[in-house]
C-alpha positions in Angstrom: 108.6 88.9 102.7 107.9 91.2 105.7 104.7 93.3 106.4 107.3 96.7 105.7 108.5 95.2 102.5 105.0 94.7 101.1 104.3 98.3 102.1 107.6 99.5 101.2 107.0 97.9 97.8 103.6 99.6 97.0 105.0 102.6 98.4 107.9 102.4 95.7 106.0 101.6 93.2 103.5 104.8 93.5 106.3 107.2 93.9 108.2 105.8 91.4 106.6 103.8 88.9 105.8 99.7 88.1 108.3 100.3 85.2 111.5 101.6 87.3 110.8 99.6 89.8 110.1 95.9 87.6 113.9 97.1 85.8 115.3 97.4 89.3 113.6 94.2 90.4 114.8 92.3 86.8 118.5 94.0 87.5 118.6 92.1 91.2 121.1 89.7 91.7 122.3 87.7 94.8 124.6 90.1 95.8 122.4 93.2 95.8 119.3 91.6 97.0 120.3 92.3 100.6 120.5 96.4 99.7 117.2 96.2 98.0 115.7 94.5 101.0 117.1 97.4 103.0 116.0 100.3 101.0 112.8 98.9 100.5 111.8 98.0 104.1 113.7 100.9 105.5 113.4 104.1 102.9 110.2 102.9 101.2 108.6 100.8 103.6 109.5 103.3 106.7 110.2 106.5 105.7 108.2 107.2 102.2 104.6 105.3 103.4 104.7 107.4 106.9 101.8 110.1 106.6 103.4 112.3 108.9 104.2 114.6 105.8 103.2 113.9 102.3 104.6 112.8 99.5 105.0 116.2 97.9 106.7 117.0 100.8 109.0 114.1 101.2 109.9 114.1 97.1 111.3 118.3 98.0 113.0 117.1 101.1 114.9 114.2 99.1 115.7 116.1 96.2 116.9 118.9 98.9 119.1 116.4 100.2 120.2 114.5 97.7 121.5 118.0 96.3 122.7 119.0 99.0 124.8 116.1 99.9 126.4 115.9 96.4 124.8 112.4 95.4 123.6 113.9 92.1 122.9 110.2 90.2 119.4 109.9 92.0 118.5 113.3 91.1 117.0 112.6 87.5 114.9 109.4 89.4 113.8 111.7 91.8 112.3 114.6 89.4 110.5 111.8 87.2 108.9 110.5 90.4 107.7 114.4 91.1 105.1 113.2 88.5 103.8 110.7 91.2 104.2 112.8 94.5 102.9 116.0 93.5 105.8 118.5 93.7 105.6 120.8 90.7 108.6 122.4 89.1 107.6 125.7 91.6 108.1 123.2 94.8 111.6 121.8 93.4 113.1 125.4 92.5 112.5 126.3 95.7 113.7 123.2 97.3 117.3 123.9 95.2 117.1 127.6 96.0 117.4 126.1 99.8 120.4 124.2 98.5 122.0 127.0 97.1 121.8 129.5 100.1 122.3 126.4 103.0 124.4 123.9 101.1 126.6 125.6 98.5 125.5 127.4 94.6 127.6 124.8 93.1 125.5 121.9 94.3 122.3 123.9 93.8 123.5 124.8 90.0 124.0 121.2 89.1 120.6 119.8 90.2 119.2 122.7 88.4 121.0 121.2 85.6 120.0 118.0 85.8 116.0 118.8 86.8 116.2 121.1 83.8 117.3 118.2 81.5 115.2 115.2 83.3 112.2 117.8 82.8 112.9 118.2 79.2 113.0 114.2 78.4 109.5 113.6 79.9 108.2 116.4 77.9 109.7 114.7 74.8 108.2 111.3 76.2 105.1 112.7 76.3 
């Protein structure tokens, strides 16, 4: 594998977790390996590991976005991995209060939901 995968990989695995990541990996087939590749040389290896902005940073922005743009199913992966990056609950209300006022209360009122609920399993799991 490529220099960017290997960081990409580390990268993926500090933000969030060996034990997603090892299900991903053991879920990985022929078909998706090409997408994996991609995500975790381009999103991982690229974006994530740049220190431009840190990671408590770049966990609000992709919760932000994700939100924003609708694509809700990432949202739960994304507040576990806030245990990783840094960004407390404060840093991802805000980040959906931005939602709410630039992308639509709809949007912003589901990821609420969905924080709210991903926030309430890891206190059970812990």
């Amino acid at each position: 594998m490529s220099d960017l995968f290997n960081l990409g990989m580390d990268t993926r695995r500090a933000v969030l977790g060996d034990a997603h990541v090892d299900r991903a990996e053991a879920a990985k087939t022929s078909f998706d390996a090409p997408f994996q590749t991609l995500i975790t040389e381009g999103a991982w290896g690229a974006v994530w590991s740049d220190t431009t902005i840190s990671k408590r940073e770049r966990s609000m922005l992709t919760l932000a976005l994700l939100a924003a743009t609708g694509n809700f199913e990432e949202i739960p992966m994304h507040i576990r991995a806030t245990a990783n990056t840094g960004a407390s609950r404060d840093d991802v209300i805000q980040a959906f209060l931005h939602v709410a006022i630039y992308a639509g209360v709809p949007r912003a009122n589901h990821a609420i939901k969905l924080a709210k609920a991903t926030y309430a399993e890891m206190e059970e799991e812990e």
